[in-house]
C-alpha positions as CSV (number, residue, x, y, z in Angstrom):
1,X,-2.6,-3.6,6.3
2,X,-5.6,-4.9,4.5
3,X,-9.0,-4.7,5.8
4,X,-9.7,-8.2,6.3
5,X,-6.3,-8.5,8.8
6,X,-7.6,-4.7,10.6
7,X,-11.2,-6.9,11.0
8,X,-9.4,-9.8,12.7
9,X,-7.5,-7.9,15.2
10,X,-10.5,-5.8,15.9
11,X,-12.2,-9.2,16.6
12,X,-9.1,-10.6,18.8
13,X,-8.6,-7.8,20.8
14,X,-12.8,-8.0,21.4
15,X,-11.9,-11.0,23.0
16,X,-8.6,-10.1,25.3
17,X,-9.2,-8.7,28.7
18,X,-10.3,-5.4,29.8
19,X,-8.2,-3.3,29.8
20,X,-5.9,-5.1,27.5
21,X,-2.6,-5.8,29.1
22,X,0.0,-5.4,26.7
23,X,1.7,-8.6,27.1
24,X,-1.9,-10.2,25.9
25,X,-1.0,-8.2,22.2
26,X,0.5,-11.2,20.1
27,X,-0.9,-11.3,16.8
28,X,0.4,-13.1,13.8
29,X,3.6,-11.1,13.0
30,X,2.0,-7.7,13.3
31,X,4.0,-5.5,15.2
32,X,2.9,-5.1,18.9
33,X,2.9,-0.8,18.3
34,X,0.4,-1.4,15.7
35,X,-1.5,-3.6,18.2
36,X,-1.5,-1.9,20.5
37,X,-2.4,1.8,19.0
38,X,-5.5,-0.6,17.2
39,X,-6.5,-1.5,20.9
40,X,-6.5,1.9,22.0
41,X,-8.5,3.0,19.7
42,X,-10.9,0.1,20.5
43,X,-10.5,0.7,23.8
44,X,-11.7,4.6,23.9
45,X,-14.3,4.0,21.6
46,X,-16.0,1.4,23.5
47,X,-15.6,4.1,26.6
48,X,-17.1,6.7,24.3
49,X,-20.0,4.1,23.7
50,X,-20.7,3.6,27.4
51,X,-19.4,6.1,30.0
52,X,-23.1,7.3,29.8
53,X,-23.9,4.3,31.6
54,X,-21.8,5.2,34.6
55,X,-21.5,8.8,34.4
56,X,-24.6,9.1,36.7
57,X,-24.6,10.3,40.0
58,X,-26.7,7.4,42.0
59,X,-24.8,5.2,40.0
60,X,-21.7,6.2,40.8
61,X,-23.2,6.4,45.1
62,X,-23.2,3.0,44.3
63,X,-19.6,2.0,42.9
64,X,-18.3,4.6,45.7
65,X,-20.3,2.7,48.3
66,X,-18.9,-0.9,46.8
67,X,-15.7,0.8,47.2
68,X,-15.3,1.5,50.6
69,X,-17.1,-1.3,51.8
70,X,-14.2,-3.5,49.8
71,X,-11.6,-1.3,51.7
72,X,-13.6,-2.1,55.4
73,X,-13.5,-5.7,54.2
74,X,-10.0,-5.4,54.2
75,X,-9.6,-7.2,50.7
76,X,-6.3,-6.9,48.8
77,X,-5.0,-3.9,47.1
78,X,-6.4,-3.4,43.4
79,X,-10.2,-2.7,44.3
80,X,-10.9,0.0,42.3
81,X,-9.1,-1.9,39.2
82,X,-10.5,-5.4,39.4
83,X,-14.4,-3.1,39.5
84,X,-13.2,-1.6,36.8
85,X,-12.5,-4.8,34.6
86,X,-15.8,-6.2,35.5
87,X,-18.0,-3.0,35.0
88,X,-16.1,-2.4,31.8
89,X,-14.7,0.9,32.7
90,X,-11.7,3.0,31.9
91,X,-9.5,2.7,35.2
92,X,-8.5,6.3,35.5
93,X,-12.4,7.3,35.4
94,X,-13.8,4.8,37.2
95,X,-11.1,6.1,39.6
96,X,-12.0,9.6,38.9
97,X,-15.9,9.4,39.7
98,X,-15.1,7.5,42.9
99,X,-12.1,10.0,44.4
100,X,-15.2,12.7,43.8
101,X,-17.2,11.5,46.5
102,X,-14.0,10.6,48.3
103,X,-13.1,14.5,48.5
104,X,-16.8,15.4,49.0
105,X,-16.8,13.1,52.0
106,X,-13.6,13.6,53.7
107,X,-12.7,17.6,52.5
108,X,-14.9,20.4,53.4
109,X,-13.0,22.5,51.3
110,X,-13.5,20.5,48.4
111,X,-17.1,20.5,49.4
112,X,-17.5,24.6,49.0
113,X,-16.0,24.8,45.9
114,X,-17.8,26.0,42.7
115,X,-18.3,23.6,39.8
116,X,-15.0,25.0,38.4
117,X,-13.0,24.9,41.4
118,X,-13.8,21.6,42.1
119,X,-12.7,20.0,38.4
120,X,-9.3,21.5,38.6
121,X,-8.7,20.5,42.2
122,X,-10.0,16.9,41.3
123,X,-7.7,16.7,38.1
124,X,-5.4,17.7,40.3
125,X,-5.9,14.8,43.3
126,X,-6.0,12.1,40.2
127,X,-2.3,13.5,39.2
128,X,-0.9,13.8,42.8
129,X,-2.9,11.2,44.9
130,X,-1.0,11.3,47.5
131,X,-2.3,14.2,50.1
132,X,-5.1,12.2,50.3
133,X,-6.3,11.1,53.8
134,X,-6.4,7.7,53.9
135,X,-3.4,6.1,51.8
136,X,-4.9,3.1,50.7
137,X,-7.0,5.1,48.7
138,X,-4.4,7.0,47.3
139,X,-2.9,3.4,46.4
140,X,-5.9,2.7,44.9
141,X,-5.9,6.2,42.7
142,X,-2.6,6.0,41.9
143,X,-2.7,1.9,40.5
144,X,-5.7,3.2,38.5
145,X,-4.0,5.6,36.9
146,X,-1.0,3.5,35.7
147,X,-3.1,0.5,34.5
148,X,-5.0,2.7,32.3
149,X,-3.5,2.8,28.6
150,X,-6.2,5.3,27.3
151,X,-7.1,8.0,30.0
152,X,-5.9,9.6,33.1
153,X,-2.6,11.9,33.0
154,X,0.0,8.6,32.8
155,X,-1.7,8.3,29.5
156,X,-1.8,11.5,28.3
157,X,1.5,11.8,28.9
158,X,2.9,8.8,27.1
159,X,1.2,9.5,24.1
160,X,2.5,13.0,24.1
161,X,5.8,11.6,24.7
162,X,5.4,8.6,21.9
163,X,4.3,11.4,19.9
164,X,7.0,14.0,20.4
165,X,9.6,10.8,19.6
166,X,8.1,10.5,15.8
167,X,8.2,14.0,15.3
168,X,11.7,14.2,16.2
169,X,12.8,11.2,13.5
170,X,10.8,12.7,11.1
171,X,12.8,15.7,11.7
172,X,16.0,14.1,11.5
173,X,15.5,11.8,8.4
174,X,14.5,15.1,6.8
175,X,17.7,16.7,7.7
176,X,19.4,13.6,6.8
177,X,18.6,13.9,3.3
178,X,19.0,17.4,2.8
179,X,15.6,18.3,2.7
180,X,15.1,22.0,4.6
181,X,11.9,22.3,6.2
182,X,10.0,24.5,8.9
183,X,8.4,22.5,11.8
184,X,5.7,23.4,14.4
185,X,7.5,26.3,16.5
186,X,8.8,27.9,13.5
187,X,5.3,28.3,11.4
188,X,4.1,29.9,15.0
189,X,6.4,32.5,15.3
190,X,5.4,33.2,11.8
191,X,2.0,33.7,13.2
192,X,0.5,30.2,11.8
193,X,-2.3,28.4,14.0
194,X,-3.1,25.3,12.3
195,X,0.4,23.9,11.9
196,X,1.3,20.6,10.1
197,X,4.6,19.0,11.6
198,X,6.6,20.4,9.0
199,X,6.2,22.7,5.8
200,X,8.7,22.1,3.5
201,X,10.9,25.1,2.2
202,X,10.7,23.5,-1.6
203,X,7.9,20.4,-2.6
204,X,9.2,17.5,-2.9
205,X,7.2,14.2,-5.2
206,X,7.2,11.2,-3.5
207,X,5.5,8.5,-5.7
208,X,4.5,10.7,-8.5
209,X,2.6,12.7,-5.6
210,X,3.2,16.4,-5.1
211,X,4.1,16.8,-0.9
212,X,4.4,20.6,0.6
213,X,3.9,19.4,4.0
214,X,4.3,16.1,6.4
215,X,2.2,15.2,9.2
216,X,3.7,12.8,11.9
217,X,1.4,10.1,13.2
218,X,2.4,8.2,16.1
219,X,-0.9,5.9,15.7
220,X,-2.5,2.8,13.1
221,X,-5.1,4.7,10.8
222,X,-8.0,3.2,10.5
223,X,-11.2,4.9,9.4
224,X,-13.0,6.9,12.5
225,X,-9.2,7.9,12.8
226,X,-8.4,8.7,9.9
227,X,-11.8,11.2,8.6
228,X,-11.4,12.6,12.0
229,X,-7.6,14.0,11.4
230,X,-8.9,14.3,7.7
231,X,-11.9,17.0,9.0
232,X,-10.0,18.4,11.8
233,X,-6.6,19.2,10.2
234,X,-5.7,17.8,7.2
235,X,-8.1,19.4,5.1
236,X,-7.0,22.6,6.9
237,X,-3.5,22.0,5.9
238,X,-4.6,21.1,2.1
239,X,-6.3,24.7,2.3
240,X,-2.8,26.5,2.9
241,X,-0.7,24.5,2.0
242,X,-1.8,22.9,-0.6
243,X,-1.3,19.0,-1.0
244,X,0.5,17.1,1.6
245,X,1.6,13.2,3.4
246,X,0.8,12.1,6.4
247,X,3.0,8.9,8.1
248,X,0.8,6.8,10.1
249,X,3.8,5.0,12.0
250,X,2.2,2.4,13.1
251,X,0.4,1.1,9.8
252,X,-3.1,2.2,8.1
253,X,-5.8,0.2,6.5
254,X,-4.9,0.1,2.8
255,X,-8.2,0.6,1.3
256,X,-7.8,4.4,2.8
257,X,-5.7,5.5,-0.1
258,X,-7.6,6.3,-2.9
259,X,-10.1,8.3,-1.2
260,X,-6.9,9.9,0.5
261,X,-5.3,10.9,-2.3
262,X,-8.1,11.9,-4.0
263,X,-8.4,14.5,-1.2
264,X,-4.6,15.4,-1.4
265,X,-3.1,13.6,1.1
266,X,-0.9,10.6,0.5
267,X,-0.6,8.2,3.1
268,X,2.6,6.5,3.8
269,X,3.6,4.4,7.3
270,X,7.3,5.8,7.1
271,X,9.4,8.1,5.3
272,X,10.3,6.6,1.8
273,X,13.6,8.0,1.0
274,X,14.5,6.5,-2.1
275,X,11.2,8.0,-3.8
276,X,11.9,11.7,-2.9
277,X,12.2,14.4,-5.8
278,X,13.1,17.6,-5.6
279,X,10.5,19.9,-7.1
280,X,10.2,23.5,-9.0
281,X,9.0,25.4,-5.5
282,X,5.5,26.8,-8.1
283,X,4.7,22.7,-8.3
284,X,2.9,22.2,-4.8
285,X,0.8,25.6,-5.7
286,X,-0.5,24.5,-9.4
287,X,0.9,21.0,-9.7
288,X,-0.9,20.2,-13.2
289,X,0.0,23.3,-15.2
290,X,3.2,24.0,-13.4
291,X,4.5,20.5,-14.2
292,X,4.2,21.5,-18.1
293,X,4.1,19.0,-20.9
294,X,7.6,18.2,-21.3
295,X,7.8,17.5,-17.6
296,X,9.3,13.6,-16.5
297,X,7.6,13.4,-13.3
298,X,4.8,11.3,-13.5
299,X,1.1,12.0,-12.8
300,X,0.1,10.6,-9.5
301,X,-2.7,10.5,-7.7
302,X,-3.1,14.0,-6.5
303,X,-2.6,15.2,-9.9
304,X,-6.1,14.8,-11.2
305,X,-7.2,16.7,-13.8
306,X,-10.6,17.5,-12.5
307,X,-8.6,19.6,-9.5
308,X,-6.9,21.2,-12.0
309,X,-9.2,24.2,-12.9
């Protein structure tokens, strides 16, 4: 996707409710899983940008207080959610601060616990809502929670789950086409931390580009995105492994590539079968000399001669 395209949908979504429902994401002929991993990402950064605001305990006295007074009032179910969309505020923490002073009200227990005690039985009441005493709170909780496409353990969970699904065709186009690789578990029992998806028993080129290891991405990459995996593992992989691809499923900007590559890691939004080569097993260690003169792959990207000292 080009950046003028990523800078429109960025400007749409802007403009779409909050949270977005995902029947609003119709854009153009861009897929809807692009759309909606570009909205998350929107979505948690604008959180990121503001939680501050509400994170504060006479603040949230007050939202607590607007709540129950709502619930006296007798007004329909969806309190917490329709405070949500006009304060702004991620659902499942808006739902969070308020079951706080729920507990504290209603629980002694929950009121002599330590700092600790109390975050892990509250992460617990947001999972499981429904020991709570009064059920239309627990209703309340529990809608939060599954409106909220960016936090809260419904969302966690589907991106785990999204996540996991990718991995597993990665694995199995791999397997497909006869290319033998080690994945996640296997690299661990091998005593490996920092894991790509897969290593791959022999290098393979794809595009001229040397690739030891694959990364599965079950996301859009755009920038923040991107230099954040880039920082946090990629570089790590690049360090072990040497050079390496990453699939961003759901699309990336296009003007990520150079700089990419010029960092050893080609970026690719599937699995490009028809432009896999086998490789000499020495080529993803010393890809310049170990390609030789005589050699018919061509240079790509990653092979840059100033890496190659």
């Amino acid at each position: 996707m080009d950046r003028q395209e990523y800078n429109a949908i960025v400007r749409w979504i802007s403009r779409l409710s909050f949270p977005v429902n995902n029947e609003e994401l119709v854009f153009r002929n861009v897929d809807r899983n692009t759309l909606g991993s570009i909205a998350c990402h929107e979505y948690v950064r604008h959180t990121k940008r503001t939680i501050y605001q509400h994170n504060k305990p006479h603040i949230i006295a007050k939202y607590y207080k607007q709540f129950m007074d709502s619930l006296s009032a007798g007004e329909p179910a969806g309190v917490l959610l329709r405070m949500a969309s006009r304060l702004q505020v991620a659902p499942a923490l808006l739902a969070k601060f308020v079951l706080n002073c729920y507990a504290n009200d209603t629980d002694g227990e929950y009121r002599e616990l330590a700092d600790r005690g109390k975050r892990q039985r509250l992460a617990q009441l947001v999972r499981e809502p429904d020991g709570l005493r009064d059920p239309r709170v627990s209703a309340e909780v529990r809608l939060c929670v599954l409106s909220d496409n960016g936090y809260g353990p419904m969302a966690e969970m589907i991106k785990l789950t999204v996540g996991l699904e990718y991995e597993l065709r990665l694995k199995k186009q791999l397997t497909l086409m006869g290319v033998p690789f080690l994945d996640e578990e296997d690299l661990r029992r091998r005593g490996q931390d920092k894991t790509p998806d897969v290593l791959l028993d022999v290098p393979i080129a794809v595009s001229g580009c040397v690739v030891n290891w694959i990364e599965s991405k079950a996301s859009f990459g755009d920038d923040e995105t991107h230099e954040g995996y880039m920082r946090d593992q990629y570089e790590k992989y690049w360090n072990r492994f040497g050079p390496g691809m990453v699939i961003y499923w759901f699309g990336f900007i296009e003007d990520l590539l150079p700089a990419a590559s010029a960092r050893h890691v080609l970026l690719q939004d599937h699995l490009p079968e028809e432009l896999v080569e086998f490789m000499e097993p020495e080529l993803g260690v010393t890809p310049v000399d170990a390609a030789g003169a005589d050699s018919d792959l061509q240079m790509g990207p990653l092979f840059d001669s100033d890496d190659s000292d």
